[in-house]
C-alpha positions as CSV (number, residue, x, y, z in Angstrom):
1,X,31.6,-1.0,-23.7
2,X,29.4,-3.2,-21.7
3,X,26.8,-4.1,-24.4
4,X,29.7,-4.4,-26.9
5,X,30.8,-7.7,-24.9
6,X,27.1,-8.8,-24.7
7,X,26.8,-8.3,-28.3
8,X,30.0,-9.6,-29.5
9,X,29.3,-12.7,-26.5
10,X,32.3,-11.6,-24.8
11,X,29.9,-13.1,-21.5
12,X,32.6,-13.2,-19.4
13,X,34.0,-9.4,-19.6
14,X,30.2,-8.5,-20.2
15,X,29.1,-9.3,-16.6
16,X,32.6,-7.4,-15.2
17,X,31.8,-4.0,-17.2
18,X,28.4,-4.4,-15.8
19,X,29.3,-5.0,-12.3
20,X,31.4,-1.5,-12.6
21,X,28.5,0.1,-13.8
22,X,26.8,-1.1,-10.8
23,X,29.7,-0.1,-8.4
24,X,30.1,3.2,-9.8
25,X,26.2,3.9,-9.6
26,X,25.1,4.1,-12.6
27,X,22.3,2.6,-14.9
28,X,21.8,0.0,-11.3
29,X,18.5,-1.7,-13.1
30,X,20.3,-1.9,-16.9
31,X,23.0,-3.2,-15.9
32,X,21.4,-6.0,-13.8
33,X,19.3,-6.3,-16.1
34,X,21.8,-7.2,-18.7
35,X,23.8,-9.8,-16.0
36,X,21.1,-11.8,-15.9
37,X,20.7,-12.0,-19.6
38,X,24.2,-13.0,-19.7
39,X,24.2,-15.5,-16.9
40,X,21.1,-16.9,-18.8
41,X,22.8,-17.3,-21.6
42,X,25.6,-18.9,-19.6
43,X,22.6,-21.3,-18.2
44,X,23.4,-20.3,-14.9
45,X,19.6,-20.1,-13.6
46,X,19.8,-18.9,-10.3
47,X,22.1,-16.0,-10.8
48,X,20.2,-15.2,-13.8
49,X,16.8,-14.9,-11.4
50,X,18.9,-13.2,-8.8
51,X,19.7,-10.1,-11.2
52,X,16.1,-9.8,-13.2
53,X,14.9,-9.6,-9.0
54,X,17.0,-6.6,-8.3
55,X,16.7,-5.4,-12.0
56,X,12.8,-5.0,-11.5
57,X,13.3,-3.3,-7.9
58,X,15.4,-0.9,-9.2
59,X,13.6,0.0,-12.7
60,X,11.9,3.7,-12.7
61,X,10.6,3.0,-16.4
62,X,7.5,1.0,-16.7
63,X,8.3,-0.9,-20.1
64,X,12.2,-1.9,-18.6
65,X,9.7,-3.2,-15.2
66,X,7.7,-5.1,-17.2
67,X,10.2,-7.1,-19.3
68,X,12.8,-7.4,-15.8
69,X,9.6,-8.8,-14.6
70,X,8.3,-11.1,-16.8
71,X,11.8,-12.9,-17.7
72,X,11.9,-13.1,-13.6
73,X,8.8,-14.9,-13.4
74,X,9.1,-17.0,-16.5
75,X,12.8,-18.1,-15.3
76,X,10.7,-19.3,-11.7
77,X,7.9,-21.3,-13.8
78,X,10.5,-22.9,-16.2
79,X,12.6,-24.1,-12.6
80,X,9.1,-24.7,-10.6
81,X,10.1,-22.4,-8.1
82,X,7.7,-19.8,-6.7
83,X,8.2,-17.4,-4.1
């Protein structure tokens, strides 16, 4: 149901299915990973950075590490920020 409202742009409901996910324990890195697509889209920056962080701490597949990662660290070039 989740990536229905990111497909359809449904942002709004999109980041609310996801939070359950994330509440009920399930698919933690995905579904953060998915918020701060959406909150990217939204062109909220630094909620967007926030959830690629915590999607790439949480990710046990290499491929889902790399893109969390790289969309994490191009968001902190594009804003000059560096931690």
């Amino acid at each position: 149901m989740a990536l229905s409202c990111y497909t359809n742009q449904q942002y709004e409901d999109t980041i609310k299915q996801f939070n359950e996910c994330i509440k009920n324990n399930n698919r933690i890195s995905e579904s953060h990973y998915y918020i701060a697509q959406t909150y990217l889209k939204l062109n909220d920056i630094d909620k967007s950075i926030e959830h690629y962080r915590i999607s790439y701490q949480h990710c046990s597949k290499q491929k889902d590490i790399v893109d969390a990662y790289l969309n994490y660290g191009m968001l902190l070039l594009y804003t000059s920020r560096y931690y």
